[in-house]
HTML snippet that shows the backbone in 3Dmol.js (N, CA, C, O; Angstrom):
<script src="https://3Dmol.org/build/3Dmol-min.js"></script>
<div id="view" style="width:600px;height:400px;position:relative"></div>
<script>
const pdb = `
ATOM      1  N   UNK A   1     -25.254 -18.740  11.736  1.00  0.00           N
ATOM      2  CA  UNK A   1     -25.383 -18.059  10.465  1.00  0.00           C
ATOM      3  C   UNK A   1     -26.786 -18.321   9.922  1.00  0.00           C
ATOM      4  O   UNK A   1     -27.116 -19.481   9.677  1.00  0.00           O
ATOM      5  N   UNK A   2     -27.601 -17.341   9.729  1.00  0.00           N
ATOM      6  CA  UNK A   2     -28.579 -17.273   9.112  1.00  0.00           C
ATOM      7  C   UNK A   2     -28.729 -18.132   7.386  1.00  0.00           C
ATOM      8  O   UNK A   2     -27.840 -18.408   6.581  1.00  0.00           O
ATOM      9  N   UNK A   3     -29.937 -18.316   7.333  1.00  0.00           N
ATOM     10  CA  UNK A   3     -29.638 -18.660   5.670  1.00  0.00           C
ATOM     11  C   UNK A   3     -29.977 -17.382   5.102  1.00  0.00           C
ATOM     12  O   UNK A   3     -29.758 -17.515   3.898  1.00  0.00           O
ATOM     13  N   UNK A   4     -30.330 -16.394   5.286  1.00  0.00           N
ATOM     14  CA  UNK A   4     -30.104 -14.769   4.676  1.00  0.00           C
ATOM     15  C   UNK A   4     -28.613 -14.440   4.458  1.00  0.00           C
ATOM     16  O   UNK A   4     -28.173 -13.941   3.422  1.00  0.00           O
ATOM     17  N   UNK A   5     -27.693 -14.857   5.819  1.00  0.00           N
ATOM     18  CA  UNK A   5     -26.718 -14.465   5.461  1.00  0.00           C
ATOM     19  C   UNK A   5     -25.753 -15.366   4.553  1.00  0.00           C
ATOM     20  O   UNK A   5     -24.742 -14.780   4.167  1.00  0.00           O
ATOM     21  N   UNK A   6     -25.847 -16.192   4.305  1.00  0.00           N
ATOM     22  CA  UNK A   6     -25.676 -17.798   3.623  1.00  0.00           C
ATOM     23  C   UNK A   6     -25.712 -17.118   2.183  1.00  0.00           C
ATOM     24  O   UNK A   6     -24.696 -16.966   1.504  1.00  0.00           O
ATOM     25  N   UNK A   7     -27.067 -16.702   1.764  1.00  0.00           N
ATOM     26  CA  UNK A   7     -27.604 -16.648   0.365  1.00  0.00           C
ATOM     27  C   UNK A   7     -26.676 -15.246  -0.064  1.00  0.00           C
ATOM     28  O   UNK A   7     -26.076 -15.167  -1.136  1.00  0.00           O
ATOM     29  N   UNK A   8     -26.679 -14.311   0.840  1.00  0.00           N
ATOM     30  CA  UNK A   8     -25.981 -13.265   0.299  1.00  0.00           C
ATOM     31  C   UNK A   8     -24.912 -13.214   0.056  1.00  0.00           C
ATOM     32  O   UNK A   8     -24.390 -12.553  -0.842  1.00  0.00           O
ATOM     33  N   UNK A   9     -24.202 -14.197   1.138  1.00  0.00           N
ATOM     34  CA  UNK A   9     -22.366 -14.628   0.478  1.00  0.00           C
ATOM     35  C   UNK A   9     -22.219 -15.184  -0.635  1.00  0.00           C
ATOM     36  O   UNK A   9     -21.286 -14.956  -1.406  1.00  0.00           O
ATOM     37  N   UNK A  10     -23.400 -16.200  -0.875  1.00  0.00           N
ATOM     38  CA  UNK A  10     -23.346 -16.739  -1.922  1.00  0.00           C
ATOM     39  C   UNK A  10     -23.161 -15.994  -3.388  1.00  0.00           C
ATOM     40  O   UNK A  10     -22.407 -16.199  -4.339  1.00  0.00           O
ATOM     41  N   UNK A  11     -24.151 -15.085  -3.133  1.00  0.00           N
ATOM     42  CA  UNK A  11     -24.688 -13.741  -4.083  1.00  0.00           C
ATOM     43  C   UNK A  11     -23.593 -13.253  -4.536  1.00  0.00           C
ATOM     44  O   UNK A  11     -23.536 -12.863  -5.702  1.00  0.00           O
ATOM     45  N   UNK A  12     -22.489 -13.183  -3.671  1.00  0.00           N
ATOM     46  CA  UNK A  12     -21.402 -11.855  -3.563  1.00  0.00           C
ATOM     47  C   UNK A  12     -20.159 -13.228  -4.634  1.00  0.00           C
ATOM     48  O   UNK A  12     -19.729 -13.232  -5.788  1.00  0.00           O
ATOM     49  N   UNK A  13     -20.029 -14.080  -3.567  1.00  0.00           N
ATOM     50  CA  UNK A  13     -19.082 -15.050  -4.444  1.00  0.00           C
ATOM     51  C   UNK A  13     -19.205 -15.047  -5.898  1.00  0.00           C
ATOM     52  O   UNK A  13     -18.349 -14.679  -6.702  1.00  0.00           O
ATOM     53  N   UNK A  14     -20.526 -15.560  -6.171  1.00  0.00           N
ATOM     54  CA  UNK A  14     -21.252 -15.616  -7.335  1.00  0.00           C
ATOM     55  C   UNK A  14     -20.697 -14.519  -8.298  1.00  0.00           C
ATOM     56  O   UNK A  14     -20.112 -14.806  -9.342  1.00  0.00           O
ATOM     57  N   UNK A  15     -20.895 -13.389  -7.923  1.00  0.00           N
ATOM     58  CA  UNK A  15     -20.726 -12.048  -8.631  1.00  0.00           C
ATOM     59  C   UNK A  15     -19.261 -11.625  -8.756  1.00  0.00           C
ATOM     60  O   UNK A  15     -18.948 -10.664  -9.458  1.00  0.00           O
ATOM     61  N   UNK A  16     -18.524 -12.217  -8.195  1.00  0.00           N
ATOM     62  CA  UNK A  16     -16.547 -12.119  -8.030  1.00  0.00           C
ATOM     63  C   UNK A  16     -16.452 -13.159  -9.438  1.00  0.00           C
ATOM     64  O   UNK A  16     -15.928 -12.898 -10.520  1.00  0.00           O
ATOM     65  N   UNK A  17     -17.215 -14.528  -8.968  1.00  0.00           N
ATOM     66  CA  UNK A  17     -16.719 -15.733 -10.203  1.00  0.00           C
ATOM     67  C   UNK A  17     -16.893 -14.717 -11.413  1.00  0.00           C
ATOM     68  O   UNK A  17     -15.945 -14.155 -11.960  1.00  0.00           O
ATOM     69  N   UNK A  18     -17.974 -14.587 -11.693  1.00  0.00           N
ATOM     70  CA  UNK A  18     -18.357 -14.432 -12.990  1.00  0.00           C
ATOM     71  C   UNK A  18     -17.431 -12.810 -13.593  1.00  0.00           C
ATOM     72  O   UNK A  18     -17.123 -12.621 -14.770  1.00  0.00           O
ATOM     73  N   UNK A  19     -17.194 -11.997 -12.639  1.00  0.00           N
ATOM     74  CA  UNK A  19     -16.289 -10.994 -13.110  1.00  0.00           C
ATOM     75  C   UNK A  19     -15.193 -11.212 -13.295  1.00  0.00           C
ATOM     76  O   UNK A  19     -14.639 -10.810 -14.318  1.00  0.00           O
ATOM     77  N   UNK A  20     -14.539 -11.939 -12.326  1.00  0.00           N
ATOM     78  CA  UNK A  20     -13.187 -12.887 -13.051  1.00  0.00           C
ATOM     79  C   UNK A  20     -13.292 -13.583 -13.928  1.00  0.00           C
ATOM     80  O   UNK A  20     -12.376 -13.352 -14.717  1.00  0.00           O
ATOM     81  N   UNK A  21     -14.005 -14.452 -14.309  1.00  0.00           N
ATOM     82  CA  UNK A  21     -14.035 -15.376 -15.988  1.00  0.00           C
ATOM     83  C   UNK A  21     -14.259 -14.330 -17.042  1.00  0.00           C
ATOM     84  O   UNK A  21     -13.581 -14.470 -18.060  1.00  0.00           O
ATOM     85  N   UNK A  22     -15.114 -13.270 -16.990  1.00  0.00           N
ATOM     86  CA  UNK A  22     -15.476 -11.795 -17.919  1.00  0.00           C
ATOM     87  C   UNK A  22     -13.850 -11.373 -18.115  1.00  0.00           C
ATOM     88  O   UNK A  22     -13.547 -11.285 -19.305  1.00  0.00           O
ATOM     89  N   UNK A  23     -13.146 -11.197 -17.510  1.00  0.00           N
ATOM     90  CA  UNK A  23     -11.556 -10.362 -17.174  1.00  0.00           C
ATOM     91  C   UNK A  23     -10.773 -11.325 -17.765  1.00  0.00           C
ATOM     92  O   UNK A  23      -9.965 -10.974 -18.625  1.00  0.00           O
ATOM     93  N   UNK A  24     -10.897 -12.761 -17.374  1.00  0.00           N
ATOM     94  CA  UNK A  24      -9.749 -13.707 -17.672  1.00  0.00           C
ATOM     95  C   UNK A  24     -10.006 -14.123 -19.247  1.00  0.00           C
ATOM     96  O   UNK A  24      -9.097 -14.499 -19.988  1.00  0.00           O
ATOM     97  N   UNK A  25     -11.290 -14.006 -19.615  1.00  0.00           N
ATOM     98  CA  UNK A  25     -11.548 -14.171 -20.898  1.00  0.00           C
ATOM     99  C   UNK A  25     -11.017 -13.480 -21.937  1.00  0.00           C
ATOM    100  O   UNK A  25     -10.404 -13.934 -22.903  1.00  0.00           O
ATOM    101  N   UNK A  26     -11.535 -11.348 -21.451  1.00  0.00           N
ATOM    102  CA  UNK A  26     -10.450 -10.940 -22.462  1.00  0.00           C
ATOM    103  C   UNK A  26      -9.056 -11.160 -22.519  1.00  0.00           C
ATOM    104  O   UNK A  26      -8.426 -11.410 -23.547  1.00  0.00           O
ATOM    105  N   UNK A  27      -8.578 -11.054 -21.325  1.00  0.00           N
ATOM    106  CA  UNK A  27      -6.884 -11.661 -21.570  1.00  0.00           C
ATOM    107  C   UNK A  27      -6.429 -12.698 -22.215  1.00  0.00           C
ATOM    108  O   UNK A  27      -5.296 -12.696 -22.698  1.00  0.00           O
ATOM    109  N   UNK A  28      -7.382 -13.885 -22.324  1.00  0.00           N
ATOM    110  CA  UNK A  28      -7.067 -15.346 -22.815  1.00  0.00           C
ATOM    111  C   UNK A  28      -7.175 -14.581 -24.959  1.00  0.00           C
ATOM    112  O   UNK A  28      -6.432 -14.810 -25.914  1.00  0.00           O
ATOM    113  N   UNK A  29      -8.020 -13.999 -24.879  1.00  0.00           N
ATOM    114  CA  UNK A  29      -8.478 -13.510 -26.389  1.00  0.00           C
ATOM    115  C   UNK A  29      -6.922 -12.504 -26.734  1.00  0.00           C
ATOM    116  O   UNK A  29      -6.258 -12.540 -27.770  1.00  0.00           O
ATOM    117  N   UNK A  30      -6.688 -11.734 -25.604  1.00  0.00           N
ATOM    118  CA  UNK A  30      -5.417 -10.317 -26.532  1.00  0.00           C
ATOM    119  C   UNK A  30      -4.530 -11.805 -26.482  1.00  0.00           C
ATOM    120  O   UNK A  30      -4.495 -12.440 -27.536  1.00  0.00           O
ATOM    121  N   UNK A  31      -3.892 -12.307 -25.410  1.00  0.00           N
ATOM    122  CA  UNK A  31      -2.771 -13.446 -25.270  1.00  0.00           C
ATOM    123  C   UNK A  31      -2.613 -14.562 -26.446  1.00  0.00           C
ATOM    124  O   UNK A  31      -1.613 -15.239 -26.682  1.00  0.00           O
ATOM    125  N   UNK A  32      -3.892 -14.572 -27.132  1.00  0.00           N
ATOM    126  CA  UNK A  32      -4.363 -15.972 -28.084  1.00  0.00           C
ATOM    127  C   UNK A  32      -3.830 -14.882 -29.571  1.00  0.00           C
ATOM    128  O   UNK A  32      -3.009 -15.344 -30.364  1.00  0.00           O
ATOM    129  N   UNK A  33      -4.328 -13.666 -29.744  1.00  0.00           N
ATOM    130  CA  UNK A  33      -4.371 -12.961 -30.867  1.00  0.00           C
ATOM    131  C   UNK A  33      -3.024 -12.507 -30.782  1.00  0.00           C
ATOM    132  O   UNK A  33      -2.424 -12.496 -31.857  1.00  0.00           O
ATOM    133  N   UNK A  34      -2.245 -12.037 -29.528  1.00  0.00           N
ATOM    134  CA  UNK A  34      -1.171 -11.582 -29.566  1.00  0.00           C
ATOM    135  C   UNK A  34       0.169 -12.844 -30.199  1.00  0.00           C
ATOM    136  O   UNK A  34       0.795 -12.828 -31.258  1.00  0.00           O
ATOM    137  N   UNK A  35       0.199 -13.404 -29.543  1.00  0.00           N
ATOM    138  CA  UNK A  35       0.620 -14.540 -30.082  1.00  0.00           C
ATOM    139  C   UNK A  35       0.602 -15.251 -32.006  1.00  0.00           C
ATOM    140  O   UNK A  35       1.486 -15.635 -32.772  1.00  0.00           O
ATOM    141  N   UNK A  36      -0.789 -15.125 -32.090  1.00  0.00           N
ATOM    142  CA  UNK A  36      -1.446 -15.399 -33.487  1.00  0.00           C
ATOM    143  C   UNK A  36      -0.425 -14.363 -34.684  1.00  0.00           C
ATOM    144  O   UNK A  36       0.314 -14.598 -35.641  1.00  0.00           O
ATOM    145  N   UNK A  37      -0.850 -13.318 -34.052  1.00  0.00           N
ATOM    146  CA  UNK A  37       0.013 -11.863 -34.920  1.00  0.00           C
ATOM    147  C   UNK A  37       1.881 -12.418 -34.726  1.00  0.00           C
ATOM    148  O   UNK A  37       2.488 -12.969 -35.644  1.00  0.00           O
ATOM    149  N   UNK A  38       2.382 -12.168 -33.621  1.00  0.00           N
ATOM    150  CA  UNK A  38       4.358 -12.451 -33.567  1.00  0.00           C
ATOM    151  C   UNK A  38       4.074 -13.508 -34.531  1.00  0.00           C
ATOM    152  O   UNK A  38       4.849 -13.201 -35.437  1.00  0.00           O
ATOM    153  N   UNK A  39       3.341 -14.759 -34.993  1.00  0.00           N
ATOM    154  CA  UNK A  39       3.339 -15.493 -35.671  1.00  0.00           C
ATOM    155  C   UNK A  39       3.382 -15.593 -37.507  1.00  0.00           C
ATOM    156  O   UNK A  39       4.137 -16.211 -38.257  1.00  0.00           O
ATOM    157  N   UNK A  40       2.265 -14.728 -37.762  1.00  0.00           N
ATOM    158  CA  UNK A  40       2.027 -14.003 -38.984  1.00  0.00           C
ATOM    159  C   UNK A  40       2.904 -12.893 -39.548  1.00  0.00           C
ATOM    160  O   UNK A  40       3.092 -12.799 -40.761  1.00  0.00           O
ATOM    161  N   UNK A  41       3.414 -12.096 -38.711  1.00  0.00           N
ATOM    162  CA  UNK A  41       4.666 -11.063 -38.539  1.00  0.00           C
ATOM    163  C   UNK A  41       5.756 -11.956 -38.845  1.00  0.00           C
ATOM    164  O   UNK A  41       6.621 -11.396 -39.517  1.00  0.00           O
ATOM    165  N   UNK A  42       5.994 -13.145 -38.575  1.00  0.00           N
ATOM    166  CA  UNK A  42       7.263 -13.261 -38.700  1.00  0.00           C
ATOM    167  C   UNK A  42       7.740 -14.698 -40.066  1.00  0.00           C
ATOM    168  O   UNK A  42       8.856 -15.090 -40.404  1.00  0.00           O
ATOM    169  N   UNK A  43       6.385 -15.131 -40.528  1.00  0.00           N
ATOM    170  CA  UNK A  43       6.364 -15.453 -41.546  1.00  0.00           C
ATOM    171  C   UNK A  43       5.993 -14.571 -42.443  1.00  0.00           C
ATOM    172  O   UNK A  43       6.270 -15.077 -43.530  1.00  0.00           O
ATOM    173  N   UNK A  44       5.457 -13.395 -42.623  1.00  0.00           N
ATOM    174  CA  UNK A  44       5.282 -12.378 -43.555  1.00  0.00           C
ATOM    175  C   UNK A  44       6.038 -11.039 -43.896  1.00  0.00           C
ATOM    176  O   UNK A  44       6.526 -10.829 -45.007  1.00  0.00           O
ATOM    177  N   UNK A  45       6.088 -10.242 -42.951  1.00  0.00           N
ATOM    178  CA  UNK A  45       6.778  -8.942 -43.159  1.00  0.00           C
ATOM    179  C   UNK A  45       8.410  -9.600 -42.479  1.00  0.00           C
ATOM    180  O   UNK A  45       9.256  -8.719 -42.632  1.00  0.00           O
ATOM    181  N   UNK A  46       8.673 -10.149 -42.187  1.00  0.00           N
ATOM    182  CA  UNK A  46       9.847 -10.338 -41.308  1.00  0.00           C
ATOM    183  C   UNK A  46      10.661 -12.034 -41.271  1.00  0.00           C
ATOM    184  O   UNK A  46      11.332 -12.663 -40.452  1.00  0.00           O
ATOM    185  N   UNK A  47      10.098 -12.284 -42.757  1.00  0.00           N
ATOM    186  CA  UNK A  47      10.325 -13.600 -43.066  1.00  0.00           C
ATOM    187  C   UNK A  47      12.075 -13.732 -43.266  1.00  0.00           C
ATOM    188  O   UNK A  47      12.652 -14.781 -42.978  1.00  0.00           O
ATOM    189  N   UNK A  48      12.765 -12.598 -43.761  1.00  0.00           N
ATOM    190  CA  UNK A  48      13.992 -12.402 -44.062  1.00  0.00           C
ATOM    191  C   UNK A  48      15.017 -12.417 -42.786  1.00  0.00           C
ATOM    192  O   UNK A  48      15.996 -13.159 -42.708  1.00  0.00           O
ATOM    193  N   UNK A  49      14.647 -11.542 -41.884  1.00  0.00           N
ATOM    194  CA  UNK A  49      15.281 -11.756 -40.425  1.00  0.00           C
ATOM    195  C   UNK A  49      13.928 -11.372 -39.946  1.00  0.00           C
ATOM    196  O   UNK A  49      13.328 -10.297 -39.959  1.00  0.00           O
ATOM    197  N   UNK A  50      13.473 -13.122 -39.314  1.00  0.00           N
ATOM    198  CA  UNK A  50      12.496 -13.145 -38.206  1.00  0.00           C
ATOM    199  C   UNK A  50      12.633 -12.461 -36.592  1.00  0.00           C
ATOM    200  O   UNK A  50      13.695 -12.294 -35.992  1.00  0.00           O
ATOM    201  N   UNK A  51      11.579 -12.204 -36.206  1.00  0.00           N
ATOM    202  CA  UNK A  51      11.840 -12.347 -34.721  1.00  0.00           C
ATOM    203  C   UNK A  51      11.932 -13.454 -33.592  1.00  0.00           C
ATOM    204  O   UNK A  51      11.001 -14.185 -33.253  1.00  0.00           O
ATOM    205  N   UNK A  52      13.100 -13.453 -33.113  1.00  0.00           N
ATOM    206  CA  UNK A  52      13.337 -15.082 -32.607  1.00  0.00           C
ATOM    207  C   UNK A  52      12.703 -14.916 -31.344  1.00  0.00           C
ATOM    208  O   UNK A  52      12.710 -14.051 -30.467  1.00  0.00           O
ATOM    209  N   UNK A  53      12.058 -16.209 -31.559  1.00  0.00           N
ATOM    210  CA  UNK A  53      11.219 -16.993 -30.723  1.00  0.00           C
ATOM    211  C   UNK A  53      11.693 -17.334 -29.358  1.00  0.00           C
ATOM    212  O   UNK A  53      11.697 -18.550 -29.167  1.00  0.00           O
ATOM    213  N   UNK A  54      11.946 -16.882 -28.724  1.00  0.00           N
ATOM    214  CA  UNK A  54      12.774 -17.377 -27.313  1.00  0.00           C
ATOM    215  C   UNK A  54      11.452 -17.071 -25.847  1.00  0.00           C
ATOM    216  O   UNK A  54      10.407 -16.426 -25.929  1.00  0.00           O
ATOM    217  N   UNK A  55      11.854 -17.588 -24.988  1.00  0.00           N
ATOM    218  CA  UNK A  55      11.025 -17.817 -23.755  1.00  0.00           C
ATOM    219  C   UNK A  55      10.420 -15.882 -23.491  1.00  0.00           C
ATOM    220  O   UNK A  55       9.289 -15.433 -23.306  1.00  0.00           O
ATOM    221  N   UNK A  56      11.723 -15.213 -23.590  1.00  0.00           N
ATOM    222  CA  UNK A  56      11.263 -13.841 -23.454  1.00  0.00           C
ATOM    223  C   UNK A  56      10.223 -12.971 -24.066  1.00  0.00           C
ATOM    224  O   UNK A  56       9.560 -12.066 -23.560  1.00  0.00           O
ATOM    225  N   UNK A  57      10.237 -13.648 -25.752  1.00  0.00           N
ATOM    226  CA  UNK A  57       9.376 -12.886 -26.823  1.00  0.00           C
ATOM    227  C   UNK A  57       7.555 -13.548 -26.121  1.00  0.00           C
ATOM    228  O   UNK A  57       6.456 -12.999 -26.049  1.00  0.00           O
ATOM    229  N   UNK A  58       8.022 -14.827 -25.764  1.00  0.00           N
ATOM    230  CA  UNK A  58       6.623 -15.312 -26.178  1.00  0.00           C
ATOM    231  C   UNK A  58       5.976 -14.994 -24.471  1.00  0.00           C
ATOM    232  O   UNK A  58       4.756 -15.147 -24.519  1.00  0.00           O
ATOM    233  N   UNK A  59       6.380 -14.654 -23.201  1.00  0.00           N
ATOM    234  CA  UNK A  59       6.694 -13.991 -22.477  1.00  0.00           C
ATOM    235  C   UNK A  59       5.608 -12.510 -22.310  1.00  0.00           C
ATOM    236  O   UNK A  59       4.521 -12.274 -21.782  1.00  0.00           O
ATOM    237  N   UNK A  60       6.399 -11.922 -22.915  1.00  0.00           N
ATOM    238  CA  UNK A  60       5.951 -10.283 -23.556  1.00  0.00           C
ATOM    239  C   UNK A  60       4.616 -10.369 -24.294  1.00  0.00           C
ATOM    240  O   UNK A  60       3.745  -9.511 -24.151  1.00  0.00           O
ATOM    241  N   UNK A  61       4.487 -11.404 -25.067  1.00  0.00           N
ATOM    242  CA  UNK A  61       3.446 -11.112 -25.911  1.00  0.00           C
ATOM    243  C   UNK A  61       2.584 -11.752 -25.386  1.00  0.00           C
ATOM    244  O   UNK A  61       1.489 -11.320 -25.746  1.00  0.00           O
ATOM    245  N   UNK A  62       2.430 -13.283 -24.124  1.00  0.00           N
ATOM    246  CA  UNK A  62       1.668 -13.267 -23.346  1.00  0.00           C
ATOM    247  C   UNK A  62       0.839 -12.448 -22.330  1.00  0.00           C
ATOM    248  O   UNK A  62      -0.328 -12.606 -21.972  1.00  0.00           O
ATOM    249  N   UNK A  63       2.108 -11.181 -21.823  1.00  0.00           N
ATOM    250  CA  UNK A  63       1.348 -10.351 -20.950  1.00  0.00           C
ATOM    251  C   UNK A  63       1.019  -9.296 -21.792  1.00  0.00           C
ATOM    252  O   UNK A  63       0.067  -8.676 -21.317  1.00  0.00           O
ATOM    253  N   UNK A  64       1.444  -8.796 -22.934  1.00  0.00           N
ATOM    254  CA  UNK A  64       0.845  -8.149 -23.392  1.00  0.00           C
ATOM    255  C   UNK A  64       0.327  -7.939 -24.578  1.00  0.00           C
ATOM    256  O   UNK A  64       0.135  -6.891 -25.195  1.00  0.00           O
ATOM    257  N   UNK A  65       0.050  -9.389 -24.924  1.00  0.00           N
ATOM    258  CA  UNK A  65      -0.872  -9.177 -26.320  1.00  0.00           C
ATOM    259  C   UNK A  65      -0.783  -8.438 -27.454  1.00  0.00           C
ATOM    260  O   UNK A  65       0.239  -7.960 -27.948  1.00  0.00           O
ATOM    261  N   UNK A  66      -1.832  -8.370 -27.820  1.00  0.00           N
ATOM    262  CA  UNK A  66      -0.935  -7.166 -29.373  1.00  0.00           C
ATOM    263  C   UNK A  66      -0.149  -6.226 -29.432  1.00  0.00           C
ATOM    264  O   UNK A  66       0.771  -6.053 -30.232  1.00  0.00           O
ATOM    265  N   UNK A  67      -0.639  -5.307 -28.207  1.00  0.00           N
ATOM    266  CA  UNK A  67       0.595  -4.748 -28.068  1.00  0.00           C
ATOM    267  C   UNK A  67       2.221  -4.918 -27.442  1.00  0.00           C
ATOM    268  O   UNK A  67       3.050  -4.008 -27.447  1.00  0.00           O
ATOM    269  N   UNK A  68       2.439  -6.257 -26.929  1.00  0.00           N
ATOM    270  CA  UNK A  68       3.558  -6.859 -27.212  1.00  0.00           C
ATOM    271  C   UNK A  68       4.381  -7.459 -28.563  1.00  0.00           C
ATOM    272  O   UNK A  68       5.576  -7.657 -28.786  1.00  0.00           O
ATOM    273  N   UNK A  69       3.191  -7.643 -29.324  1.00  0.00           N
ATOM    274  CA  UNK A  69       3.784  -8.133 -30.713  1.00  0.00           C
ATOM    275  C   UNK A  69       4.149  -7.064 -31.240  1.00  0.00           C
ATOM    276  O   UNK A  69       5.276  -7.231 -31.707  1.00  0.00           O
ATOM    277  N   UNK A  70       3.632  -5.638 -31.477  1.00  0.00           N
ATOM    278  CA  UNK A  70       3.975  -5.089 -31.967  1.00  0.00           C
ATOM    279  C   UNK A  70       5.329  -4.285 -31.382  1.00  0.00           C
ATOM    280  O   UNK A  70       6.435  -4.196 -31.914  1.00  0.00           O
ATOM    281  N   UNK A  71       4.938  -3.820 -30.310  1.00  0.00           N
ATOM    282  CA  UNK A  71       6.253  -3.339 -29.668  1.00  0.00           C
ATOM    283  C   UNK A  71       7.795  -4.510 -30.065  1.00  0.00           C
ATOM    284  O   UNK A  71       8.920  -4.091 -30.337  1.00  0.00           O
ATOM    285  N   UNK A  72       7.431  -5.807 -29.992  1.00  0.00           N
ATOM    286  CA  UNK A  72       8.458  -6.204 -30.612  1.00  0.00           C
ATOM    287  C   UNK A  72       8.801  -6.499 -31.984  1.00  0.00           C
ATOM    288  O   UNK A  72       9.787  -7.047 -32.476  1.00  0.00           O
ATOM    289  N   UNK A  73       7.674  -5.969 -32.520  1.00  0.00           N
ATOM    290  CA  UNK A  73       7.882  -5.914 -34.028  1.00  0.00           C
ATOM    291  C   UNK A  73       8.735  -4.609 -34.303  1.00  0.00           C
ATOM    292  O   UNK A  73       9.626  -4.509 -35.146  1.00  0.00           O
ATOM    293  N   UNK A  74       8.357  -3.771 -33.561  1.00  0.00           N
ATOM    294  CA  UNK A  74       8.747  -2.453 -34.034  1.00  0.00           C
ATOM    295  C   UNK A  74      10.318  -2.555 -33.357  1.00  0.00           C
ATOM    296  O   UNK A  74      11.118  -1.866 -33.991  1.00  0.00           O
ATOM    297  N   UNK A  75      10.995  -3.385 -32.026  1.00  0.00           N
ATOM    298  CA  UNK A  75      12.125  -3.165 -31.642  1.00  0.00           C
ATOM    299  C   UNK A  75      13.114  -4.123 -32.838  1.00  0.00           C
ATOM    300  O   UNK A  75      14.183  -3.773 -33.338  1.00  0.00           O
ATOM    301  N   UNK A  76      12.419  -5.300 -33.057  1.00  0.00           N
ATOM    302  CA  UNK A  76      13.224  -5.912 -34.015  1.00  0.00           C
ATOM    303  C   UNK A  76      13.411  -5.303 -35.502  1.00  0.00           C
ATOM    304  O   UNK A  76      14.397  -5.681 -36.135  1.00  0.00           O
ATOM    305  N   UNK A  77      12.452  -4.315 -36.137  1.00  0.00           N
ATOM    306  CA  UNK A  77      12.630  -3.602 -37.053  1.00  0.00           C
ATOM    307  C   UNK A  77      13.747  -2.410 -37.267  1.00  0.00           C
ATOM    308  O   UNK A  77      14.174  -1.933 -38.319  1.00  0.00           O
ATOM    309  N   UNK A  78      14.111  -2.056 -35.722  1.00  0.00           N
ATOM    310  CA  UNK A  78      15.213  -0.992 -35.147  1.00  0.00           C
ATOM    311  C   UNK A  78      16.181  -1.734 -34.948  1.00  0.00           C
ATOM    312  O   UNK A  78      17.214  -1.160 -34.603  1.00  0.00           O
ATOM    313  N   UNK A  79      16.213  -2.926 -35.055  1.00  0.00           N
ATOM    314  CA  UNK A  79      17.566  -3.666 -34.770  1.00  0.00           C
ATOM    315  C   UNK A  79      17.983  -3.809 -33.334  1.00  0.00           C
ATOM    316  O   UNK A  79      19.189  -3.864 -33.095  1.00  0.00           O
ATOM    317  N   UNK A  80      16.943  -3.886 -32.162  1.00  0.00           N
ATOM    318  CA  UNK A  80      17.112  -3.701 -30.976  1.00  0.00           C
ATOM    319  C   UNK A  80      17.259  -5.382 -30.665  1.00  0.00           C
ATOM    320  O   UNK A  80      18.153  -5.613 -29.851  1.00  0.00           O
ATOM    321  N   UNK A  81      16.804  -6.146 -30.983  1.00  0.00           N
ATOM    322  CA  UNK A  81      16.373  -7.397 -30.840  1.00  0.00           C
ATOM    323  C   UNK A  81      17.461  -8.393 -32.087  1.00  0.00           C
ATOM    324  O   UNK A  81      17.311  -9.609 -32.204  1.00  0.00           O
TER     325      UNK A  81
END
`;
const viewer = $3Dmol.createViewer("view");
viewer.addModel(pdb, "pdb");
viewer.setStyle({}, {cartoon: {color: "spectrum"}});
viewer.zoomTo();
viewer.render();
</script>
């Protein structure tokens, strides 16, 4: 193996890391905010009958972030939940 070809794997690795930490970052931010919100939602608008907290809710709103909170804001508002 050349060190040309050495430096260019390197190059390429290099350029995977840093697009994955770019990707994993926004997810860590919707997952952190999504979370933040089911939280605020359910001491504020939904303080009367909360949305319960179980492995599933927090689950959902891990993979999908705000728009998990809300989707379960809006199912627990329908009485689905």
């Amino acid at each position: 193996m050349s060190p040309l070809e050495i430096l260019v794997y390197f190059i390429i690795v290099l350029t995977v890391i840093v697009l994955l930490l770019k990707v994993m970052k926004k997810l860590i931010y919707n997952t952190v905010l999504g979370l933040l919100l089911l939280f605020i939602l359910n001491n504020t608008i939904f303080a009367n009958d909360p949305i319960p907290i179980k492995i599933w809710t927090i689950v959902i709103t891990a993979i999908f972030g705000i728009l998990g909170a809300v989707l379960l804001a809006i199912a627990n508002y329908l009485g689905f939940i």
